[in-house]
C-alpha positions as CSV (number, residue, x, y, z in Angstrom):
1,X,-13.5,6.8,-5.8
2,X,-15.8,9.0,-3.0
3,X,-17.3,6.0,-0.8
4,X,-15.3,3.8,-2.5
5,X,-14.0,2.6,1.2
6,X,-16.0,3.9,4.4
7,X,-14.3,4.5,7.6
8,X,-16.3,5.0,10.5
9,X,-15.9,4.7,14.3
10,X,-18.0,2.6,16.5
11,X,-16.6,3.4,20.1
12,X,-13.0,1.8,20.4
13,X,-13.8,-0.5,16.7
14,X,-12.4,1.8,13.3
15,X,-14.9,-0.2,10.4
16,X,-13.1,-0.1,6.8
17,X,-15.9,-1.2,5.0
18,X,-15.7,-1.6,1.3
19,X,-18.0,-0.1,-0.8
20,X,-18.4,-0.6,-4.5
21,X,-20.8,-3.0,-4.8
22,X,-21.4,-2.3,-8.7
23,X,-17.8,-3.9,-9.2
24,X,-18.0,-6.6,-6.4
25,X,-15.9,-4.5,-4.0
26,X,-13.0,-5.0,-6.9
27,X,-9.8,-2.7,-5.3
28,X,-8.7,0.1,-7.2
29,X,-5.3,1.7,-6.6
30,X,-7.1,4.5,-4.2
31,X,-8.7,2.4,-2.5
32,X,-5.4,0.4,-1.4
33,X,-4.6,4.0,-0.4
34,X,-7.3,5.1,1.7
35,X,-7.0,1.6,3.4
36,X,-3.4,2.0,4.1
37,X,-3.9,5.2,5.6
38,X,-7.1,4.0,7.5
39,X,-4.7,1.3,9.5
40,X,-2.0,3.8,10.1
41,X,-4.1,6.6,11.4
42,X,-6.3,4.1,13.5
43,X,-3.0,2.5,14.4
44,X,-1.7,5.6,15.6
45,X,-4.8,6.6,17.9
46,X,-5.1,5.5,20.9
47,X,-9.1,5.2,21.1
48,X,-8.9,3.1,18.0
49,X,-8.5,-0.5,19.9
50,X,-9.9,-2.7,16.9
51,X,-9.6,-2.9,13.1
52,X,-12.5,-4.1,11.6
53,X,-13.1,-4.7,7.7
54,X,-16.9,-5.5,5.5
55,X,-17.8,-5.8,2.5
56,X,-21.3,-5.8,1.1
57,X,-24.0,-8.1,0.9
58,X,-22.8,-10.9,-1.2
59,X,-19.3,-9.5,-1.7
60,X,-16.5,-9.0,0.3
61,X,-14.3,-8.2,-2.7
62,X,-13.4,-9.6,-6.1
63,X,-9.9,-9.0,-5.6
64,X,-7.8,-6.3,-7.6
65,X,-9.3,-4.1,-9.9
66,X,-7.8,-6.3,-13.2
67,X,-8.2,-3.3,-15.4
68,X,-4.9,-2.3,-13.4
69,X,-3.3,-5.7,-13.9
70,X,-4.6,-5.5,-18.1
71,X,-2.9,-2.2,-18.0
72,X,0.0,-3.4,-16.2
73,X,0.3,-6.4,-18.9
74,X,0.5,-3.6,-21.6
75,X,3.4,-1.7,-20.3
76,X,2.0,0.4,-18.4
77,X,2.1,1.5,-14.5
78,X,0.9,-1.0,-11.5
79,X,1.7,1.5,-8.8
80,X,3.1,0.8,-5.7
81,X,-0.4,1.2,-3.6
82,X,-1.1,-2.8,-3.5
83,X,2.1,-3.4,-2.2
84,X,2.3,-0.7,0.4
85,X,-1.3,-1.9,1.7
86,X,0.0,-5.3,1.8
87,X,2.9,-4.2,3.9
88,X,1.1,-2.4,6.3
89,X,-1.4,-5.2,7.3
90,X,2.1,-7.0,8.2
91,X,2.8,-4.1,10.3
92,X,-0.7,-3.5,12.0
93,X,-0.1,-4.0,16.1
94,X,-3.7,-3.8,16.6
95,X,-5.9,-6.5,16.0
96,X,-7.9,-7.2,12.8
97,X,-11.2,-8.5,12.5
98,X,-13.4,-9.1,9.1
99,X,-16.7,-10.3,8.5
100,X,-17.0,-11.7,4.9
101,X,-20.0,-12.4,2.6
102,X,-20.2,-14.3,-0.9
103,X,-17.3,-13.2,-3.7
104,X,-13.9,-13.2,-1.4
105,X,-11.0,-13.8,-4.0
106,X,-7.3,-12.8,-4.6
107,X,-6.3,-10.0,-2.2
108,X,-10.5,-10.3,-1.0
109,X,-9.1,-13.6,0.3
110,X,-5.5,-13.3,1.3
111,X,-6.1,-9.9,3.3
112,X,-8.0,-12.2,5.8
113,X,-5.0,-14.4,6.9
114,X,-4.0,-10.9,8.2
115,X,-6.8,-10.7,10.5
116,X,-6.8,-11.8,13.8
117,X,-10.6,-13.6,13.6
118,X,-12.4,-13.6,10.7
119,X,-16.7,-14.4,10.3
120,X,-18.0,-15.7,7.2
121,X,-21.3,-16.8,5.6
122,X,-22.0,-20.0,3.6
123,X,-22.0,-18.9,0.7
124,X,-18.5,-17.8,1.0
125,X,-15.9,-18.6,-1.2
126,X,-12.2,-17.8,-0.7
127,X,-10.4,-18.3,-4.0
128,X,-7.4,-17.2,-5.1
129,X,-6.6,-18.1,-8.6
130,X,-3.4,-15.9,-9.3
131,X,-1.5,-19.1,-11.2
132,X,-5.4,-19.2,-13.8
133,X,-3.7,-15.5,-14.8
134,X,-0.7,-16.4,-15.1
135,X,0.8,-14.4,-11.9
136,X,1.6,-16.0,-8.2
137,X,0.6,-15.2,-4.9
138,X,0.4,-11.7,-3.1
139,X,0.4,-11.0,0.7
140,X,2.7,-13.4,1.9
141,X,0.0,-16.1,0.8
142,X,2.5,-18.4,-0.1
143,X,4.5,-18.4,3.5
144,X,1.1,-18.3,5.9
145,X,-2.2,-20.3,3.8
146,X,0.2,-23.6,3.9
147,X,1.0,-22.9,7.9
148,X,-2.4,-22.1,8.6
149,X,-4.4,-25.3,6.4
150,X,-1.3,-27.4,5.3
151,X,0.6,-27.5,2.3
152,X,-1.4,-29.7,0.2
153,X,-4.8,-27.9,0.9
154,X,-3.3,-24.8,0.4
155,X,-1.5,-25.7,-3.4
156,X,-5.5,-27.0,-3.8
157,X,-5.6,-22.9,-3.3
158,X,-2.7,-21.5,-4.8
159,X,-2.0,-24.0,-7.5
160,X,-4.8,-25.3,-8.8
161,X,-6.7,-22.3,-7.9
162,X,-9.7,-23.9,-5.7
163,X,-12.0,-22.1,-4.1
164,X,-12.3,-23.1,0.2
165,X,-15.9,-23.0,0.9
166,X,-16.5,-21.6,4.1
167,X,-17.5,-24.7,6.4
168,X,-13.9,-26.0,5.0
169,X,-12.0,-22.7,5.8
170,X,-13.5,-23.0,9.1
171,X,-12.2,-27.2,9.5
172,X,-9.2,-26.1,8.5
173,X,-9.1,-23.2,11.2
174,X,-8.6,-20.6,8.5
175,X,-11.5,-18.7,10.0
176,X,-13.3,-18.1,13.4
177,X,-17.0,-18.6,12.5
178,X,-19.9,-19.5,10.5
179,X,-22.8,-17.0,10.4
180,X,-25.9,-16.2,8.6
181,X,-25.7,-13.5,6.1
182,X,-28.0,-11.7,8.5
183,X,-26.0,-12.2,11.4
184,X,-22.7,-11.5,9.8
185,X,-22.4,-8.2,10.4
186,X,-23.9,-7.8,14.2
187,X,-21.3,-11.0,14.9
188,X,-18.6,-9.6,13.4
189,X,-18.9,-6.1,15.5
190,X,-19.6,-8.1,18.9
191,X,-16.0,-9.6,18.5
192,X,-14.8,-6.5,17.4
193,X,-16.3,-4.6,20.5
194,X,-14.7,-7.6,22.9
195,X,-11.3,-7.3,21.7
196,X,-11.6,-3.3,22.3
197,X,-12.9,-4.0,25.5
198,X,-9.7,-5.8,26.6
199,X,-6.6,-4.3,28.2
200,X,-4.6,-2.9,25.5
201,X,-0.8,-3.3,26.3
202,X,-1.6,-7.0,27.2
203,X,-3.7,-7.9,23.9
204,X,-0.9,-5.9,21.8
205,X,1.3,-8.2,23.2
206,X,-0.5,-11.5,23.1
207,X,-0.9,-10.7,19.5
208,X,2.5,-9.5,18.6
209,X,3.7,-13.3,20.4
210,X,1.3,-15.5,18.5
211,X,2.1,-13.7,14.9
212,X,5.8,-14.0,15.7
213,X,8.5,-12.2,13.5
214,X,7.0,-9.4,11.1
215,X,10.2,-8.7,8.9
216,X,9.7,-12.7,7.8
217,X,6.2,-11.9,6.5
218,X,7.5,-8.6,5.0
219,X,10.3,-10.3,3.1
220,X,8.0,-12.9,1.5
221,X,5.5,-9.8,0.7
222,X,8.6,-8.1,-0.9
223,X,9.9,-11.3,-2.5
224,X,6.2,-12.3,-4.3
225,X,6.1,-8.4,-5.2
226,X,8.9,-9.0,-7.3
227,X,7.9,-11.7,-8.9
228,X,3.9,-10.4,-9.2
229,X,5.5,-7.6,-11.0
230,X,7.5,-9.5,-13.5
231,X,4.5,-11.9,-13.9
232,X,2.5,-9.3,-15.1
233,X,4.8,-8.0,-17.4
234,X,5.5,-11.4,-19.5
235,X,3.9,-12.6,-22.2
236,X,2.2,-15.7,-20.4
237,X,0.1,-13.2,-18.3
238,X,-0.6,-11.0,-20.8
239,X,-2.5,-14.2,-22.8
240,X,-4.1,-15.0,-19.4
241,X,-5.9,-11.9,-19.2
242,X,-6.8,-12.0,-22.5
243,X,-8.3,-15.1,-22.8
244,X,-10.5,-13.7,-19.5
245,X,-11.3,-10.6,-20.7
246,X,-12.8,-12.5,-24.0
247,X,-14.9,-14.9,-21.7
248,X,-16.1,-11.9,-20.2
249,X,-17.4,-10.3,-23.5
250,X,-19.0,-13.4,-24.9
251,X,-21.1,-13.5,-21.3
């Protein structure tokens, strides 16, 4: 876990960078944690003006760890770290920006319809097949992905679990920017540095207006909660990650 997720300051920006590229960024249970208490320490201090999240070359994240979710499936503990994360990027009243390379899916995908602008490279790929393992969707995915692209591209998404290239999540206004993978990082901090250069009260505000109400988006995290957690408890789920983990071994 030690480097696991990186939080640095760059003037007024706090950079949660994830860091363990030997797993494609996948998120462990303390690394939810030290996100969640990344946002509400940065949240709380006053020379923090910007949340910014990375990834590493070629992978944002892979999503959740699924050694939790296979343990999950046999009975044992999920832990409530996912869900607390989830909850607190709903609560964040400072704005979020991410910069996002290659392998972006599950929670690697739906954390960025939390963020206020999000860069991307071409070779980007959100995907978030949560219904291809038998589960649903996380984050309040199911409430903001069809208000942000429409409800038939996002069941494309969420139903038949295809991936949104970048150019497209950018047509469909799901993210700020194309950049090269060279770029991605410099353009990503520039906006960063902008919004911290703005006046605070007045951008907390603007932001608070254009997300509207929070307890909505906290309900529908609650509500899919519930029904993630008895997802991967059934027997459907359990076959799902099964049949992955044996596709993995004959690679």
């Amino acid at each position: 876990m030690p480097g696991d997720i990186l939080v640095e300051r760059r003037g007024g920006v706090q950079v949660i960078r994830l860091n363990r590229p030997d797993k494609k960024n996948a998120i462990t249970r303390p690394m939810y944690a030290a996100m969640t208490e990344a946002l509400e320490s940065g949240d709380a201090d006053p020379s923090v003006r910007v949340h910014l999240f990375l990834g590493v070359p070629g992978a944002f994240s892979a999503g959740n760890d699924l050694a939790d979710f296979l343990a999950a499936t046999d009975g044992g503990d999920f832990g409530d770290e996912v869900w607390n994360f989830v909850l607190t990027l709903a609560a964040v009243e400072k704005p979020m920006v991410s910069g996002v390379d290659g392998i972006a899916v599950g929670i690697g995908a739906t954390l960025n319809l939390h963020c206020d602008l999000t860069v991307a490279t071409p070779r980007t790929r959100f995907h978030t097949p949560f219904v291809d393992l038998g589960l649903v969707p996380e984050a309040a995915s199911s409430l903001l992905l069809p208000r942000i692209i429409g409800p038939q591209p996002a069941f494309a998404m969420l139903g038949l679990g295809e991936p949104l290239s970048a150019e497209d999540a950018l047509a469909a206004g799901l993210i700020h920017a194309v950049v090269a993978e060279d770029a991605l990082e410099g353009e990503a901090m520039v906006l960063a540095e902008r919004l911290a250069a703005k006046p605070p009260e007045a951008l907390r505000l603007t932001r608070a207006l254009m997300r509207g109400r929070r307890d909505e988006v906290q309900a529908r995290m609650r509500e899919e909660a519930e029904r993630f957690r008895e997802r991967l408890r059934s027997a459907e789920a359990a076959s799902a990650f099964r049949e992955f983990f044996s596709r993995k071994k004959v690679r």
